[in-house]
GUKEMAR-877073 format. One record per residue: residue in three letters; x, y, z of N, C-alpha, C, O in turn; residue number from 0. Coordinates in steps of 0.02 Angstrom, whole numbers, plus 50000, padded with zeros to 5 digits. Example, Ala and Ser with C-alpha at 12.3 -4.5 7.8 and 13.67 -1.06 7.14 Angstrom:
BEGIN
ALA,50660,49716,50390,50615,49775,50390,50660,49835,50390,50712,49834,50423,0
SER,50642,49888,50354,50684,49947,50357,50645,50002,50394,50670,50057,50402,1
REM end
This chain:
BEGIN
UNK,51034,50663,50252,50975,50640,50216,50950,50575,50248,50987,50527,50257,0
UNK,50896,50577,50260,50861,50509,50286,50860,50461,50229,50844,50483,50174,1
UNK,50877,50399,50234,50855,50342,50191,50796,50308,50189,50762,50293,50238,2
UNK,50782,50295,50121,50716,50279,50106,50689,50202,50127,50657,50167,50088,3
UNK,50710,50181,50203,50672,50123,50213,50630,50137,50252,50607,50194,50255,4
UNK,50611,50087,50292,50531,50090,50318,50531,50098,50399,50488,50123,50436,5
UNK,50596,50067,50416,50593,50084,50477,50619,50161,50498,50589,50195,50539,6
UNK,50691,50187,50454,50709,50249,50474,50622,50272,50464,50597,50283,50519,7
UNK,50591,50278,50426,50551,50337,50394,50468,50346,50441,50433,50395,50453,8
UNK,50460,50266,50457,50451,50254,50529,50454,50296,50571,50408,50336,50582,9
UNK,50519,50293,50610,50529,50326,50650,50516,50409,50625,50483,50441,50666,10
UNK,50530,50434,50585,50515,50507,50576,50437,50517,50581,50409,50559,50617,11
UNK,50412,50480,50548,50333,50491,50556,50285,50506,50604,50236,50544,50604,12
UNK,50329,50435,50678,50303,50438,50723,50342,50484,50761,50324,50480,50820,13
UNK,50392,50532,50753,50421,50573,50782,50378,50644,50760,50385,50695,50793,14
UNK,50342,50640,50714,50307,50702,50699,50255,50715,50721,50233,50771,50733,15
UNK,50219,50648,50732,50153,50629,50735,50115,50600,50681,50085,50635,50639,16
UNK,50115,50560,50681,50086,50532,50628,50064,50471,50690,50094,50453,50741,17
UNK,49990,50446,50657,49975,50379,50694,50002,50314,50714,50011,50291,50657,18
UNK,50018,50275,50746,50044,50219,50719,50000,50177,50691,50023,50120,50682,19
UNK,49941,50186,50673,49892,50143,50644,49925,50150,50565,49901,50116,50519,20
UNK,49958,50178,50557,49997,50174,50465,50056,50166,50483,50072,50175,50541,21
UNK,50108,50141,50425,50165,50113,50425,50192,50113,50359,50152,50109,50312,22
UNK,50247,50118,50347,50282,50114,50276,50299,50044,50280,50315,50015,50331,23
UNK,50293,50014,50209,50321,49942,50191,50386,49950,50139,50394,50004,50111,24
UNK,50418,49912,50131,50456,49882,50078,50423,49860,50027,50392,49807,50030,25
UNK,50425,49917,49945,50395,49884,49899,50435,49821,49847,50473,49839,49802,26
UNK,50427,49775,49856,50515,49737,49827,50491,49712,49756,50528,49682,49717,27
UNK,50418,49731,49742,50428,49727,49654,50364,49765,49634,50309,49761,49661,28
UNK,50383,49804,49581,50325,49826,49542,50257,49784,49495,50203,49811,49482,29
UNK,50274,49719,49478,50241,49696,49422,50196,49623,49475,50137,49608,49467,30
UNK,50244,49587,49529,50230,49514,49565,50185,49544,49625,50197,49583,49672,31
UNK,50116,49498,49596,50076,49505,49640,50100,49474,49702,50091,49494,49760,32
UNK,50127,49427,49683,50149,49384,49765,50176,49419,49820,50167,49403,49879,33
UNK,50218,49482,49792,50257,49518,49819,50232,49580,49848,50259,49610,49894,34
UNK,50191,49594,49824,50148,49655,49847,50093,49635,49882,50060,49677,49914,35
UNK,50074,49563,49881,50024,49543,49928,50035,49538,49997,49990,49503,50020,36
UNK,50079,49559,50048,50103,49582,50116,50095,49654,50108,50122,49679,50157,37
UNK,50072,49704,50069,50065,49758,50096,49985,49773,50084,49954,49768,50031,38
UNK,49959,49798,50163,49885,49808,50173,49865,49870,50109,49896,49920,50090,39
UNK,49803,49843,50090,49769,49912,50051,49726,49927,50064,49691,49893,50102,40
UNK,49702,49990,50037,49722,50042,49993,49787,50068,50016,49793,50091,50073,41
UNK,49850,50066,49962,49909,50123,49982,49909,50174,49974,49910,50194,49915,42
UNK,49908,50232,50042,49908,50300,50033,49962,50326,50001,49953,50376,49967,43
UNK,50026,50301,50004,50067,50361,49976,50125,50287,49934,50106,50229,49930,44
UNK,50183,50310,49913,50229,50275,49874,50281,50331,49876,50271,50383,49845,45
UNK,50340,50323,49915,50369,50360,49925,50446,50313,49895,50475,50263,49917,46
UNK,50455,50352,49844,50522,50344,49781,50591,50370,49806,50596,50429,49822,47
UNK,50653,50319,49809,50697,50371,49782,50729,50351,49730,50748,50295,49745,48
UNK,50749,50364,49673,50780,50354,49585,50812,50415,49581,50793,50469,49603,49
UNK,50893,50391,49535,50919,50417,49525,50907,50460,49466,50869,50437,49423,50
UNK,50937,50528,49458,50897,50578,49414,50969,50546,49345,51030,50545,49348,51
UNK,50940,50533,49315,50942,50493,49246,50955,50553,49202,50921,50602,49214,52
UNK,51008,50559,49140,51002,50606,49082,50936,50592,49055,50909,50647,49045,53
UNK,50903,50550,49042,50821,50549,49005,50775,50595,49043,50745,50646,49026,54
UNK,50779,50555,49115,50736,50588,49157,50752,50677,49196,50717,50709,49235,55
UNK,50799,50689,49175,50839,50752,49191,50804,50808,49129,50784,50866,49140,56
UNK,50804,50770,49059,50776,50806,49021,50699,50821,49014,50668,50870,48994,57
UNK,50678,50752,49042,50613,50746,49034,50589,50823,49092,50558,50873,49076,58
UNK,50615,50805,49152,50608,50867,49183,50603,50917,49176,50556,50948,49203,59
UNK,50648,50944,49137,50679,51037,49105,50640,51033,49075,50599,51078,49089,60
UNK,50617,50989,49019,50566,51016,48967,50494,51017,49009,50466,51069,48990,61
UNK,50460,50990,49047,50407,50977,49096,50404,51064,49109,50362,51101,49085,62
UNK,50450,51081,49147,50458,51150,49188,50477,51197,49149,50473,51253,49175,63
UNK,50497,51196,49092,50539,51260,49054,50473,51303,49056,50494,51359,49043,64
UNK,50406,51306,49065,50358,51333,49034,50309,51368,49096,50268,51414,49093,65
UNK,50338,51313,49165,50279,51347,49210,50294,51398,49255,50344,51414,49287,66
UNK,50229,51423,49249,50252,51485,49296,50266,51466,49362,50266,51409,49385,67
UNK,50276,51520,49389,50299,51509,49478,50222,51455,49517,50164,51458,49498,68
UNK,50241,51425,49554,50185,51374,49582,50133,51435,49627,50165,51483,49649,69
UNK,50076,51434,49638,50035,51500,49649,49984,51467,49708,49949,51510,49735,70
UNK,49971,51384,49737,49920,51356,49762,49934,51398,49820,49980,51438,49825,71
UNK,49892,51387,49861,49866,51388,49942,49797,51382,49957,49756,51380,49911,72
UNK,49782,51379,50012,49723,51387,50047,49692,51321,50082,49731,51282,50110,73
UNK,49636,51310,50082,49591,51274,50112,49575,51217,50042,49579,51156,50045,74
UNK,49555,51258,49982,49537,51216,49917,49601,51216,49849,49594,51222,49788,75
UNK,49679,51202,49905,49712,51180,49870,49731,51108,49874,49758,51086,49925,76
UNK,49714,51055,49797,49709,50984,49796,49772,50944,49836,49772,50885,49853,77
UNK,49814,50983,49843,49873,50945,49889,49944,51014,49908,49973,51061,49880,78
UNK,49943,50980,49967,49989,51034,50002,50076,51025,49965,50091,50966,49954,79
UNK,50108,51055,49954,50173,51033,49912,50212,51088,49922,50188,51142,49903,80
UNK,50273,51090,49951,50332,51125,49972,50386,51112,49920,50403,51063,49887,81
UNK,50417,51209,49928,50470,51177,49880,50515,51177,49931,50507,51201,49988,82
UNK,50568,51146,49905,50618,51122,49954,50684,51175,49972,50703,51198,49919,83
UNK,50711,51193,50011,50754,51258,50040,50804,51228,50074,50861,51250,50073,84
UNK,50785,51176,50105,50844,51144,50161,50868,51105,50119,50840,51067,50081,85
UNK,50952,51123,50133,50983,51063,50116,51004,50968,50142,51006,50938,50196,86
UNK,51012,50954,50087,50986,50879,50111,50947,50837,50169,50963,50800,50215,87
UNK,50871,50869,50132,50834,50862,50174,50779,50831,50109,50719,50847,50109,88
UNK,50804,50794,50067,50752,50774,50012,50711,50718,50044,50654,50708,50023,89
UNK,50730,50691,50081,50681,50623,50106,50644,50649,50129,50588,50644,50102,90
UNK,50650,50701,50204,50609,50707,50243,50547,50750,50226,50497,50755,50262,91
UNK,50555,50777,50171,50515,50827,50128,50486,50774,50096,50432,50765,50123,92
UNK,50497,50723,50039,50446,50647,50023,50409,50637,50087,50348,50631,50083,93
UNK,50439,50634,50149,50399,50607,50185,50347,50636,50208,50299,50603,50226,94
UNK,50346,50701,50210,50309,50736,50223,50242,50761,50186,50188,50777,50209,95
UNK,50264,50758,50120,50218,50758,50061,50191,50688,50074,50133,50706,50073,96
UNK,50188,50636,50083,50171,50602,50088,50087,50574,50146,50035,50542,50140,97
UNK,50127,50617,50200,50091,50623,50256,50042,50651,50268,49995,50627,50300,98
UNK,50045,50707,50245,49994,50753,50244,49967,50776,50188,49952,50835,50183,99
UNK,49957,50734,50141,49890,50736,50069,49865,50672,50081,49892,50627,50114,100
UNK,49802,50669,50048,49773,50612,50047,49742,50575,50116,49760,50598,50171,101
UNK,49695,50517,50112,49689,50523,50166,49724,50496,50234,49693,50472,50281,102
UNK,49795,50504,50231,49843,50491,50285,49826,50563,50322,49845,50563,50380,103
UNK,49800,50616,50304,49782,50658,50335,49734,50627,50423,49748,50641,50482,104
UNK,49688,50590,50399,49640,50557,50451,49694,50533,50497,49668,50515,50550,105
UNK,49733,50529,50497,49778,50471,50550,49843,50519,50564,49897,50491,50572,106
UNK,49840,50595,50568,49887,50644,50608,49861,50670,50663,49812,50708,50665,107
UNK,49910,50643,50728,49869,50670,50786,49853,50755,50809,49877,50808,50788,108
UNK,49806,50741,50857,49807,50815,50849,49845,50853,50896,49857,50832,50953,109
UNK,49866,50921,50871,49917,50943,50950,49978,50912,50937,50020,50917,50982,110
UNK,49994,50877,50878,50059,50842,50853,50090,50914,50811,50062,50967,50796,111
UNK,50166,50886,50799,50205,50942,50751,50169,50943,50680,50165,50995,50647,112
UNK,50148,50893,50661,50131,50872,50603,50085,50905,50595,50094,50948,50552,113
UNK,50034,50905,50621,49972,50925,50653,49976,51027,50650,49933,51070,50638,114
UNK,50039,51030,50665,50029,51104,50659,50072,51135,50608,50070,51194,50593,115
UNK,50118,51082,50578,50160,51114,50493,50107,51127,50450,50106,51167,50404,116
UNK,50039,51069,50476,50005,51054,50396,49948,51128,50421,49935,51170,50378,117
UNK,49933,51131,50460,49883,51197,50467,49906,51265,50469,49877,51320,50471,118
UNK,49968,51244,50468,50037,51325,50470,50039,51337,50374,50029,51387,50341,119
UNK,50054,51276,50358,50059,51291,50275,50009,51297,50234,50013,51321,50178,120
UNK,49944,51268,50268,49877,51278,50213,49859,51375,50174,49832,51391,50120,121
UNK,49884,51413,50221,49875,51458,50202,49945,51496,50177,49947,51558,50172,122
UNK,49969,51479,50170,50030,51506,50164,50055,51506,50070,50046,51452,50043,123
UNK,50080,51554,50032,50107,51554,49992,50147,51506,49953,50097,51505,49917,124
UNK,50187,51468,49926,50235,51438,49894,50305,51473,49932,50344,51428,49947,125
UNK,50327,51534,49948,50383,51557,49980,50378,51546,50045,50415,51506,50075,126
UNK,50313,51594,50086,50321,51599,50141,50307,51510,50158,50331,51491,50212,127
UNK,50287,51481,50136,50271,51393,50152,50350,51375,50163,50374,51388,50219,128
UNK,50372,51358,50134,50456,51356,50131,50483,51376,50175,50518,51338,50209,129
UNK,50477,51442,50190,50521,51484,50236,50492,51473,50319,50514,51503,50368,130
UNK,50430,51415,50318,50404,51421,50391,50430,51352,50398,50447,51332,50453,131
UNK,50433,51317,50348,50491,51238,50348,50545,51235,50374,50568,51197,50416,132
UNK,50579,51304,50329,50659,51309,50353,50650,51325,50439,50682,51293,50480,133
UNK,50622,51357,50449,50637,51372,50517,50589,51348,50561,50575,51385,50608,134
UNK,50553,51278,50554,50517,51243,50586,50570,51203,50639,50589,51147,50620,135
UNK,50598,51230,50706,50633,51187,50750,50578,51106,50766,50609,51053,50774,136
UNK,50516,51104,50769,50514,51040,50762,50518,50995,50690,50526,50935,50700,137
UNK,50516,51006,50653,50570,50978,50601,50619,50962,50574,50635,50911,50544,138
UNK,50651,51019,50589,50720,51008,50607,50762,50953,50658,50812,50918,50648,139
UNK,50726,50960,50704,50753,50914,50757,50735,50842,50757,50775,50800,50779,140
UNK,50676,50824,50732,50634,50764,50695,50705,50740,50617,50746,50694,50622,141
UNK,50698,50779,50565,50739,50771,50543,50817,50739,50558,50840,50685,50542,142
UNK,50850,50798,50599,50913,50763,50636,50901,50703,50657,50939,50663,50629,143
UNK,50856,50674,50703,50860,50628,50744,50853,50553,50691,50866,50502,50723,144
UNK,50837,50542,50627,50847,50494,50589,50894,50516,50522,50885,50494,50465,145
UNK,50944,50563,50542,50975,50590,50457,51032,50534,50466,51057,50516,50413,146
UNK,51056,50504,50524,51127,50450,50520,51086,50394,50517,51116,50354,50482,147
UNK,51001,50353,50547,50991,50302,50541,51000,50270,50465,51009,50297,50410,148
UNK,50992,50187,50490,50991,50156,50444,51059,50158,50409,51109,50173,50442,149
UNK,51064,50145,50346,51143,50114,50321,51139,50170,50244,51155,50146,50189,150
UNK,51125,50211,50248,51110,50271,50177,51184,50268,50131,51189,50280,50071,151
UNK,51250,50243,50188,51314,50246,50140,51315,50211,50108,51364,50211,50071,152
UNK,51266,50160,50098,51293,50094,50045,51240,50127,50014,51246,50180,50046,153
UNK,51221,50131,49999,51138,50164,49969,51169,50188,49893,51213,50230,49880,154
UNK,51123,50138,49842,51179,50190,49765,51143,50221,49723,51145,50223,49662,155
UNK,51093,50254,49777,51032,50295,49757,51044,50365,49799,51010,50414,49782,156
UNK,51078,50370,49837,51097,50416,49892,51080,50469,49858,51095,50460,49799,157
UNK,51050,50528,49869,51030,50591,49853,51113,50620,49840,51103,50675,49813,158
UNK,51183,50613,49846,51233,50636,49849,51260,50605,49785,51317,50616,49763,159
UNK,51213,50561,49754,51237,50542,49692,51191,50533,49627,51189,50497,49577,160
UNK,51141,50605,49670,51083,50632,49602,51003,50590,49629,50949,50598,49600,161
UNK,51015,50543,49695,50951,50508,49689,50904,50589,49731,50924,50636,49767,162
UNK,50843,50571,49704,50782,50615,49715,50731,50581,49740,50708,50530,49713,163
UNK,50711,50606,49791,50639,50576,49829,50587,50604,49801,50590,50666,49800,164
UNK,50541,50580,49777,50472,50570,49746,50418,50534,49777,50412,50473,49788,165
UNK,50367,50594,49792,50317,50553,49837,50230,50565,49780,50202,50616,49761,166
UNK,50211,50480,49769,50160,50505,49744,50109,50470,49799,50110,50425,49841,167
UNK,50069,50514,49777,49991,50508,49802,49932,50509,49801,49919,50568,49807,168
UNK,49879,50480,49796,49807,50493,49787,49751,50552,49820,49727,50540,49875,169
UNK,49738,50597,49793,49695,50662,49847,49636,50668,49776,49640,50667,49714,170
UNK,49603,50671,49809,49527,50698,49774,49514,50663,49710,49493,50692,49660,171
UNK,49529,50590,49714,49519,50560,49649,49573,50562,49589,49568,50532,49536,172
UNK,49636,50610,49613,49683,50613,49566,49750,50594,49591,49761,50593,49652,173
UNK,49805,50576,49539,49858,50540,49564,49915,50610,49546,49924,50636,49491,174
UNK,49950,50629,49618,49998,50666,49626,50059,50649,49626,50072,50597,49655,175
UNK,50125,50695,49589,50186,50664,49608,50219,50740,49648,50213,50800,49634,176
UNK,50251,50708,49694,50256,50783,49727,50338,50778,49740,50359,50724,49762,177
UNK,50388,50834,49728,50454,50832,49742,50461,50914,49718,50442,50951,49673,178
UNK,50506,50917,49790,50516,50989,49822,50573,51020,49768,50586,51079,49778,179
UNK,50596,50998,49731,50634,51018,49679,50589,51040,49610,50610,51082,49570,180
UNK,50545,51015,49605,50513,51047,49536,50475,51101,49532,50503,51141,49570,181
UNK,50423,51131,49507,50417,51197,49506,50322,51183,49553,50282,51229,49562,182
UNK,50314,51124,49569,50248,51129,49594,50220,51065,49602,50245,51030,49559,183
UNK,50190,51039,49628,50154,50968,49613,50122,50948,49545,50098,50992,49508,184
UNK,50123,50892,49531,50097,50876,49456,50057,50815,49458,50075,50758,49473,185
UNK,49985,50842,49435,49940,50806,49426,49956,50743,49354,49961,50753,49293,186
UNK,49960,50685,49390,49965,50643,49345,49921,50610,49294,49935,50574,49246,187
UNK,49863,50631,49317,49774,50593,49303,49744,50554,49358,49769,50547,49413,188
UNK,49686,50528,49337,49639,50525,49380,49631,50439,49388,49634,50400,49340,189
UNK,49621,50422,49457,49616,50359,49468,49547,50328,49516,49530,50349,49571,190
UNK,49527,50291,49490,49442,50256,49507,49452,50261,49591,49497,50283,49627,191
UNK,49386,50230,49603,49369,50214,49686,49412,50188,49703,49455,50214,49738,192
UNK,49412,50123,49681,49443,50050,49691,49529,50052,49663,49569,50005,49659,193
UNK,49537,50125,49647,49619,50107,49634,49656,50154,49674,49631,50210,49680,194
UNK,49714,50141,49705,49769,50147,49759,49832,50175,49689,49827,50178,49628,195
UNK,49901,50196,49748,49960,50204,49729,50008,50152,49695,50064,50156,49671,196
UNK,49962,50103,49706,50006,50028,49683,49983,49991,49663,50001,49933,49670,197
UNK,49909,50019,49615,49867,50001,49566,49908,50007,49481,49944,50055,49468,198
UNK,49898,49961,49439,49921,49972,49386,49925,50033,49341,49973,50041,49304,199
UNK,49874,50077,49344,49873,50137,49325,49948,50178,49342,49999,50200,49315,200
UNK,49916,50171,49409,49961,50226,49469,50033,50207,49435,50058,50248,49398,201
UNK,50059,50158,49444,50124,50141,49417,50139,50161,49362,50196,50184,49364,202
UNK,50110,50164,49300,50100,50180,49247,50131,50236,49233,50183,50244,49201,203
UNK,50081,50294,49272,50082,50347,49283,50147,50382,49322,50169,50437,49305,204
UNK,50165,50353,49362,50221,50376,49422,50282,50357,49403,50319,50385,49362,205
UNK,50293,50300,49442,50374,50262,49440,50377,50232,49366,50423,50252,49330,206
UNK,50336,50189,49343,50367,50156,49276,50356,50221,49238,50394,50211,49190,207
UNK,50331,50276,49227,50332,50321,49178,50427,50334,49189,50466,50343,49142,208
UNK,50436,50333,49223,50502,50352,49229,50542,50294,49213,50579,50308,49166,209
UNK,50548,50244,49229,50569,50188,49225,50574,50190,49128,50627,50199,49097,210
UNK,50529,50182,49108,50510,50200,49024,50552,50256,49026,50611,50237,49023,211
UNK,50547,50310,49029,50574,50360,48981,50669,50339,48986,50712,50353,48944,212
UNK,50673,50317,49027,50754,50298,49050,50766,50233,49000,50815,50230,48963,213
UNK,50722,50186,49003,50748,50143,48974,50755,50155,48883,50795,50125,48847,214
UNK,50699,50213,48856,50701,50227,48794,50741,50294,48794,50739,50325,48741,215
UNK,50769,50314,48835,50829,50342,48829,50884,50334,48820,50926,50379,48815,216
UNK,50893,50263,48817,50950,50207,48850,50988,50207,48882,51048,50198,48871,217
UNK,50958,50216,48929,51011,50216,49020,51019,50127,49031,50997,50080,48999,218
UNK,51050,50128,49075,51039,50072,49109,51004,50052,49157,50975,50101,49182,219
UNK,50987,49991,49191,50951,49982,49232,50937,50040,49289,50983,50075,49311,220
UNK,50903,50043,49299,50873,50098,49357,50879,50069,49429,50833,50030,49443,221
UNK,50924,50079,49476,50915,50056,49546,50885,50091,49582,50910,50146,49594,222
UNK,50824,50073,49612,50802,50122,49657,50776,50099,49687,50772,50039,49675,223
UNK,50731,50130,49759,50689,50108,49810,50629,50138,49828,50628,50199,49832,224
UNK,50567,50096,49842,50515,50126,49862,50489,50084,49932,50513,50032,49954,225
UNK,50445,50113,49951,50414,50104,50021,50349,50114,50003,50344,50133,49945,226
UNK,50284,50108,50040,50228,50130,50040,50198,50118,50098,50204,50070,50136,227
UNK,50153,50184,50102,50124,50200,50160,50033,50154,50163,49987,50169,50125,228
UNK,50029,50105,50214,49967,50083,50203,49972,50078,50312,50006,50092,50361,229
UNK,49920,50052,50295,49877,50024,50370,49913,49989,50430,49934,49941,50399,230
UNK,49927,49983,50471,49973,49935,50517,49943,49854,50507,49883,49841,50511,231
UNK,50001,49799,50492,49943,49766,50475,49939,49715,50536,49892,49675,50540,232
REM end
């Protein structure tokens, strides 16, 4: 599993193709402007990992007990979203959701891998999408080449101890949370011109919704990590 900092994830990006005119940051607080004022805006993506929580475990099941099988594709589907098949491969699947919705789309080169997962899956089913993942050798090999970076063993979010990568994002005026484990992407609501992934709403909506349901669940503190995808600055 790749770890959720900025340089491993970095490197995968630009191993896929992705521009270097974007970059993942270190988000080191949700609420201090001071702190979020080093990362360039608008943020395209917010890429999570949090541990799956009994609150948030339930909150889940009950979310999904109801939906049918995920059914999108095409050209006028609002965001591309894979379910996930490979094992421990939850980051690189955030990262990917990440990459290719919204407009981080503008900044995938062309003739890149990236470049040809995202025009391989636009038409593709919910299964066969998956099944052209699993056996995407440039992914795979992109993948490998950052699954030992970085320091993931100290990590006490580690996907090996329930943490889940969660990538939200902004596409067509609406705020997405996308993770290859649930039954489909989920529209969170809708966010203005002038508001980003790391706009008060967006938070609202995304990470502190979770953050809330855990804490009125009464878990304990929540350790986790995010990054976000903005501009090189």
């Amino acid at each position: 599993m790749a770890e959720n900092n900025p340089d491993v994830m970095n490197q995968l990006a630009t191993k896929l193709g992705l521009s270097s005119d974007l970059q993942f940051y270190d988000v080191y607080s949700l609420d201090v402007p001071e702190l979020l004022a080093d990362i360039p805006r608008p943020a395209l993506a917010l890429l999570v990992i949090i541990p799956l929580t009994p609150a948030w475990d339930r909150s889940r099941k009950a979310e999904d007990a109801d939906k049918e099988p995920y059914t999108g594709s095409g050209p006028d589907e609002p965001v591309i979203w894979f379910k996930q098949t490979i094992g421990d491969a939850c980051g690189s699947i955030g990262l990917l959701h990440s990459v290719i919705n919204g407009p981080a789309v503008d900044f995938i080169k062309r003739d890149s891998d990236l470049a040809a997962i995202r025009s391989l899956a636009i038409p593709l089913d919910m299964t066969k999408r998956a099944e052209m993942l699993y056996n995407s050798e440039p992914f795979e090999l992109a993948h490998k080449s950052v699954e030992q970076a970085g320091d993931s063993a100290a990590d006490p979010t580690d996907e090996r101890e329930g943490g889940h990568f969660v990538s939200f994002v902004k596409s067509g005026g609406k705020f997405w949370e996308l993770e290859g484990s649930r039954m489909g992407p989920l529209e969170r609501g809708s966010l203005a011109d002038d508001e980003d992934v790391l706009s008060p709403r967006a938070l609202d909506m995304g990470i502190k919704r979770i953050i809330k349901l855990n804490a009125e669940g009464g878990g304990e503190d929540l350790r986790f990590s995010c990054i976000a995808l903005a501009r090189r600055s």
